[in-house]
C-alpha positions in Angstrom: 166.3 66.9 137.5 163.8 66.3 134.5 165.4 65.6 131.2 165.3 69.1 128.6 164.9 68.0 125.0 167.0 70.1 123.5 166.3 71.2 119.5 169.6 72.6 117.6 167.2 74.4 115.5 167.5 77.9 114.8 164.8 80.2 113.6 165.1 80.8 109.7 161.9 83.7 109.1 162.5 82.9 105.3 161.9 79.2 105.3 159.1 79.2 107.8 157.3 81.9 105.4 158.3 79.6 102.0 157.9 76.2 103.7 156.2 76.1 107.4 155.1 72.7 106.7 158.5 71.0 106.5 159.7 73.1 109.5 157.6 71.5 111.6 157.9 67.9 110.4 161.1 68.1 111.0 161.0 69.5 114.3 158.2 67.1 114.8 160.2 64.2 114.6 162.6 65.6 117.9 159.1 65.8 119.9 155.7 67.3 120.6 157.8 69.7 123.2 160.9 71.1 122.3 163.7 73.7 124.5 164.7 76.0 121.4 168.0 77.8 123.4 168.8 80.0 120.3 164.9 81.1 121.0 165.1 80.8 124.5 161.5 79.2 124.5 159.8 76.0 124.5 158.5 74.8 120.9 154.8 73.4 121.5 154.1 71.5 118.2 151.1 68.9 118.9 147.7 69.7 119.5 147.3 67.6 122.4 150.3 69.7 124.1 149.1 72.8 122.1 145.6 72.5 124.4 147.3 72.0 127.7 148.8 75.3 127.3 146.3 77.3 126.2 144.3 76.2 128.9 146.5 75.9 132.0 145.6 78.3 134.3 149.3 79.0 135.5 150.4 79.7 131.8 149.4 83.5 131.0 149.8 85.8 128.0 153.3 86.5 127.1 153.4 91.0 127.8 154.1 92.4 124.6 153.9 95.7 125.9 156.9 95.3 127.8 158.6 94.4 124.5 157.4 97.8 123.1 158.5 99.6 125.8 162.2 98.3 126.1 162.4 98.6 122.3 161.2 101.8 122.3 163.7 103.0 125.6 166.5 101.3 123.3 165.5 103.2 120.3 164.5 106.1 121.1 161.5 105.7 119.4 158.3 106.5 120.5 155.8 103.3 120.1 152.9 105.1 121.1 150.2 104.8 118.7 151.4 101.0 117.9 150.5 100.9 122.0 147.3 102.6 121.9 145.7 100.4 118.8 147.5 97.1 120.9 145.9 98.4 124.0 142.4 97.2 122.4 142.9 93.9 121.1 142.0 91.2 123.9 144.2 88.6 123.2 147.2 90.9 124.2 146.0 90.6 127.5 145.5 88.7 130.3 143.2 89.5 134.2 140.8 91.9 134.0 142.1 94.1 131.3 141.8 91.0 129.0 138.0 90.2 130.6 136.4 93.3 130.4 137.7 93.6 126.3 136.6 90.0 125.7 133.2 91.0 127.2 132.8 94.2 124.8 134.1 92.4 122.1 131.2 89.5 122.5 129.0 92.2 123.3 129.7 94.2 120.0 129.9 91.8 117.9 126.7 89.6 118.6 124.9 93.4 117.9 125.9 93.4 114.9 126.6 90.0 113.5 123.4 89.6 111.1 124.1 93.2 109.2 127.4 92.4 108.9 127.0 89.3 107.3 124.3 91.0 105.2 126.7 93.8 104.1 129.3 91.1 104.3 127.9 89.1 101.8 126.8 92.3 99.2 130.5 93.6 99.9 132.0 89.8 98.5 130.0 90.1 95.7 130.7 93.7 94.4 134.3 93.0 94.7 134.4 89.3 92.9 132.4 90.9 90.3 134.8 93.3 89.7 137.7 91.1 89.3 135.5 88.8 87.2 134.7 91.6 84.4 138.8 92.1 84.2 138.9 88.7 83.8 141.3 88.4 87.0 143.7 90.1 89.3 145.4 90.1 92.5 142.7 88.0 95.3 145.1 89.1 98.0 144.8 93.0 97.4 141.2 93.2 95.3 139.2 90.8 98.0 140.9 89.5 101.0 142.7 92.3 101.9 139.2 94.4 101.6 136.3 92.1 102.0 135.7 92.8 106.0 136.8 96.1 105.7 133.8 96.6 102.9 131.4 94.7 105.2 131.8 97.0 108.5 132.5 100.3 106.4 128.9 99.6 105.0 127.7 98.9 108.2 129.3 102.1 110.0 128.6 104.4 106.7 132.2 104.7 105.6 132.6 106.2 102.2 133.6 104.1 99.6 137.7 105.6 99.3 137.6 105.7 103.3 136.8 102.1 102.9 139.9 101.5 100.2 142.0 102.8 102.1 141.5 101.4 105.6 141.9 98.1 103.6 145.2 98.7 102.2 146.7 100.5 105.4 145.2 98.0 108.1 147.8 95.4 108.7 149.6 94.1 112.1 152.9 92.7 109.9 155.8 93.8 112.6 153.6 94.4 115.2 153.3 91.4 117.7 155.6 89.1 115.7 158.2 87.1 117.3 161.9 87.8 116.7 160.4 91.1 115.7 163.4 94.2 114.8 163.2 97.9 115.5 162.7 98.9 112.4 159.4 97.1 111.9 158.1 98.1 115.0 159.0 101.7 113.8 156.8 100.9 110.8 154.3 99.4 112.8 153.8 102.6 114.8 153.6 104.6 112.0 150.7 102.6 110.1 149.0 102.8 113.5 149.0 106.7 113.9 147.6 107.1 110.7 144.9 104.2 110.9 144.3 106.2 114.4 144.3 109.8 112.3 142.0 108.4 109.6 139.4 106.6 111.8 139.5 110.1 113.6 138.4 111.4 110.7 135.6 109.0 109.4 134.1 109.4 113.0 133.8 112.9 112.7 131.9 113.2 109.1 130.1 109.9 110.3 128.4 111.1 114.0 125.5 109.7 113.5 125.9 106.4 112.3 123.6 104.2 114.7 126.2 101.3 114.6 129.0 103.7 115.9 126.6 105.1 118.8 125.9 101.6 119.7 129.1 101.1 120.2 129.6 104.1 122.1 126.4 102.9 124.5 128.4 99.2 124.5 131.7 100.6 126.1 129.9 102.4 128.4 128.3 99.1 129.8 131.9 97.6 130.1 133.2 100.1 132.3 135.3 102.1 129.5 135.0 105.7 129.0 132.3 106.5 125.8 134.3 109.4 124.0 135.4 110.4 120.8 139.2 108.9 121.5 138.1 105.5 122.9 135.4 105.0 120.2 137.9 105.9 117.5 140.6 103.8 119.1 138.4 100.9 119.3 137.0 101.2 115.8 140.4 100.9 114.6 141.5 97.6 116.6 138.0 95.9 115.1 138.9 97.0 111.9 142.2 95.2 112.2 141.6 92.5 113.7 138.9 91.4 110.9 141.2 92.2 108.0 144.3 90.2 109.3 142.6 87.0 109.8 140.2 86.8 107.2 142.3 88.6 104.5 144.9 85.4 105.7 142.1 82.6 105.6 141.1 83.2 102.5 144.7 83.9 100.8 146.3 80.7 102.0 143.0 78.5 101.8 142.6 79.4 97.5 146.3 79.2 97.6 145.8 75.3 98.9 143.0 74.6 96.7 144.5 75.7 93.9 147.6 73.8 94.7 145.9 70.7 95.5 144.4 70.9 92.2 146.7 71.6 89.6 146.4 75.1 89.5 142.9 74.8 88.5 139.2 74.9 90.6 136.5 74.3 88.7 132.6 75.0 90.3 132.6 70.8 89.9 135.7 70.5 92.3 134.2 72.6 95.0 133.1 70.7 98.4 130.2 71.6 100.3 131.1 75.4 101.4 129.5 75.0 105.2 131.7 71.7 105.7 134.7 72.7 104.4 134.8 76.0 106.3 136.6 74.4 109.2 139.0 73.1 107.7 139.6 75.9 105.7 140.9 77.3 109.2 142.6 74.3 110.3 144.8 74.1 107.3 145.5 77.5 106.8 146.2 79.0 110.3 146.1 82.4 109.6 147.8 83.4 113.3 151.0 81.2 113.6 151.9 81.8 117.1 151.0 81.9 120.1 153.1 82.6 123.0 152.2 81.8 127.2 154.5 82.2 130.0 154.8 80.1 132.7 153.8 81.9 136.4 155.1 78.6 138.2 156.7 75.4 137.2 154.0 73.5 135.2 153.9 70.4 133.4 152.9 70.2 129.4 152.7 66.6 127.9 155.4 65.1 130.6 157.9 68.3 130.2 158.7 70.3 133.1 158.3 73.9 132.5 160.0 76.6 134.8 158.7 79.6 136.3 159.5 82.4 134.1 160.1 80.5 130.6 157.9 81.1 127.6 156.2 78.3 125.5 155.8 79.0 122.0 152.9 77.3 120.5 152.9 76.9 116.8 149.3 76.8 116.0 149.7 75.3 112.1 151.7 72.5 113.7 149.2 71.4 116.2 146.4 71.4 113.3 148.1 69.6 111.3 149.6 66.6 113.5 149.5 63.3 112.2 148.7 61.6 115.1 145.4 63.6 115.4 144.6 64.1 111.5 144.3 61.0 109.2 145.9 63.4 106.1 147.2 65.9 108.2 147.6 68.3 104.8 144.6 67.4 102.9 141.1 68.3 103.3 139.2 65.9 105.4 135.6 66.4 106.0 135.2 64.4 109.1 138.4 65.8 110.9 138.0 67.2 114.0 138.3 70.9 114.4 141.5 72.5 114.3 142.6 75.4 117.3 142.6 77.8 114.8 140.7 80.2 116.9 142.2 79.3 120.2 141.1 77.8 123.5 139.5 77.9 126.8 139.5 81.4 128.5 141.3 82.8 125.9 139.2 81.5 122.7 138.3 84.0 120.2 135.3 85.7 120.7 135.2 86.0 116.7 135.0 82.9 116.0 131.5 82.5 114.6 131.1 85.2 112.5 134.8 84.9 110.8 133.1 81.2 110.4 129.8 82.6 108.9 131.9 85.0 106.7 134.8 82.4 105.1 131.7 80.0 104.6 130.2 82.9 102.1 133.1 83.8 101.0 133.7 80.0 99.7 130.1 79.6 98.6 130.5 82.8 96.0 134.2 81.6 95.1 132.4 78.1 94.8 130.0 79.6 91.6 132.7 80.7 89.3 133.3 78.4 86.3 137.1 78.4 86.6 139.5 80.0 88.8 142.9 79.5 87.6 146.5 80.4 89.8 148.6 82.7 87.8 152.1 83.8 88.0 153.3 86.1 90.6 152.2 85.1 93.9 154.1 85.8 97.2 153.6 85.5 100.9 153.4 88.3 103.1 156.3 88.7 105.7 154.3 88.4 109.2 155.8 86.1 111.2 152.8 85.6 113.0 149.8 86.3 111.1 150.8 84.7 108.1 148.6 85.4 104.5 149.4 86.1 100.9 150.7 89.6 99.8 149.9 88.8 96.1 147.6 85.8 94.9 147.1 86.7 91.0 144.3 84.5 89.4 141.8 84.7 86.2 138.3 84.1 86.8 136.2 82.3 84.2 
């Protein structure tokens, strides 16, 4: 019988929101892999651990929907619409469902990457150039909440309160988190039907829109139906999806560079925007967790894994391991890429344009004569796809 190292640790949501770091240095010191029996999982905390997972074949994507259904037969509460918007997002899945949604996805995206980054870029502006004239305000909710949302309204011909309002209403937070309660999945379903209801309603004053029938032509070609319903329900995911991560990039990476530097980021403190942009990504880990299950007993960095038992793999603790990453907390320019994005089969499809996008993001931030932390910042309360809910900060 292999030897189980056993952590006494028991999951505290509060201190790994305040303090992730510390959480996992001090797990780190008990080992790379970790049996967690309050969590009933395996902890995977260092990268090279953290890459035999994601890409073992025999290790497959944990079924949330099974989650939402025995929460919802518990409940009583429908989880519909939180089911319907899940239904879209590929890294939910795994087999074909998770193939054909990775190939629309890819498909989709490379369509449309250079006008988004156009509109991108005109959407960063506007919005930093409105919290410039007030001198300030909240980064969180004025830009990183809405910058993608701005870029691929633009692009689809979303009106401008459309727009605002898709940005302050698109947000996962209690959907897919770990140790995730009935209440917040109730939540969850609610903000879903009414993304679903509003982008039901921009799609019929918008029928037109050339992006949208592309779309419509691109789901078609992967084998989905082309109607009203799937375009709107697949409209909705992509809007999602792009806010989440970018909206927590961009929150915790100022949040670090403002930290690092006394509150204060002058245009003279700035790095090169293109090389810092991945490890903007590796220090900030916008998604926390990932979770695989085993199919058969497997092996991860000399620990026996048995059929049935589910890894969790903390992302921000594999990109910041010491015995990869000289300063494992500080910006390194000649670091090697973090797995911020994933790996193997399941690596985001995303990933270049949320690079292209962060970098101009950075490179407009990066042209401001001061930008100065102020008081009143907190973190959001995902447990998985962690990012500021408030990031005040004047703008010189």
């Amino acid at each position: 019988m292999s030897f189980k190292p056993v952590t006494d640790y028991i999951y505290n949501g509060a201190e790994m929101l305040s303090d992730p770091d510390g959480v996992f240095d001090r797990l780190r010191a008990e080992g790379d892999v970790l049996w967690s029996p309050s969590m009933r999982r395996w902890l995977i905390l260092s990268r090279t651990a953290a890459l035999e997972a994601l890409r073992h074949k025999d290790l497959r994507v944990y079924d949330v929907f099974k989650a939402f259904d025995h929460v919802a037969r518990l409940s009583g509460a429908p989880l519909d619409d939180l089911i319907t918007v899940s239904d879209w997002i590929p890294f939910l899945h795994d087999g074909a469902r998770h193939k054909q949604l990775r190939n629309l996805f890819a498909t989709v995206l490379a369509e449309i990457k250079e006008p988004y980054l156009d509109a991108y870029a005109k959407g960063s502006e506007m919005l930093l150039a409105e919290m410039q004239a007030q001198g300030g305000g909240d980064f969180a909710s004025q830009y990183a909440d809405r910058v993608h949302v701005e870029a691929f309204g633009r692009l689809c011909g979303i009106a401008l309160v459309d727009r605002a309002w898709l940005a302050e209403a698109s947000s996962s937070e209690g959907a897919v988190d770990f140790a995730v309660s009935v209440p917040a999945l109730i939540g969850a379903n609610a903000r879903a039907g009414a993304l679903l209801g509003r982008v039901d309603q921009i799609m019929s004053r918008t029928p037109n829109n050339a992006v949208l029938a592309r779309i419509g032509h691109q789901l078609e070609a992967a084998g989905l139906p082309n109607t009203h319903e799937t375009r709107v329900e697949f409209l909705a995911s992509l809007t999602l999806l792009g806010r989440d991560t970018l909206s927590g990039t961009l929150t915790l990476g100022l949040a670090k560079l403002l930290d690092d530097h006394g509150g204060r980021m002058t245009s003279a403190m700035w790095p090169d925007p293109k090389a810092m942009t991945n490890e903007i990504f590796r220090l900030t880990s916008a998604v926390q967790i990932v979770n695989r299950v085993a199919t058969k007993p497997v092996t991860i960095s000399g620990q026996t894994i048995a059929e049935g038992e589910i890894l969790m793999i903390y992302l921000p603790a594999a990109n910041r391991d010491p015995s990869v990453f000289a300063c494992p907390h500080q910006y390194g320019e000649d670091n090697p890429a973090g797995i911020a994005f994933g790996s193997s089969r399941h690596l985001c499809v995303g990933m270049p344009m949320a690079q292209k996008s962060t970098t101009i993001s950075l490179q407009h931030l990066s042209q401001f004569s001061a930008i100065i932390a102020a008081d009143g910042c907190s973190i959001g309360q995902g447990k998985n796809t962690r990012k500021y809910g408030k990031l005040p900060v004047l703008m010189e």
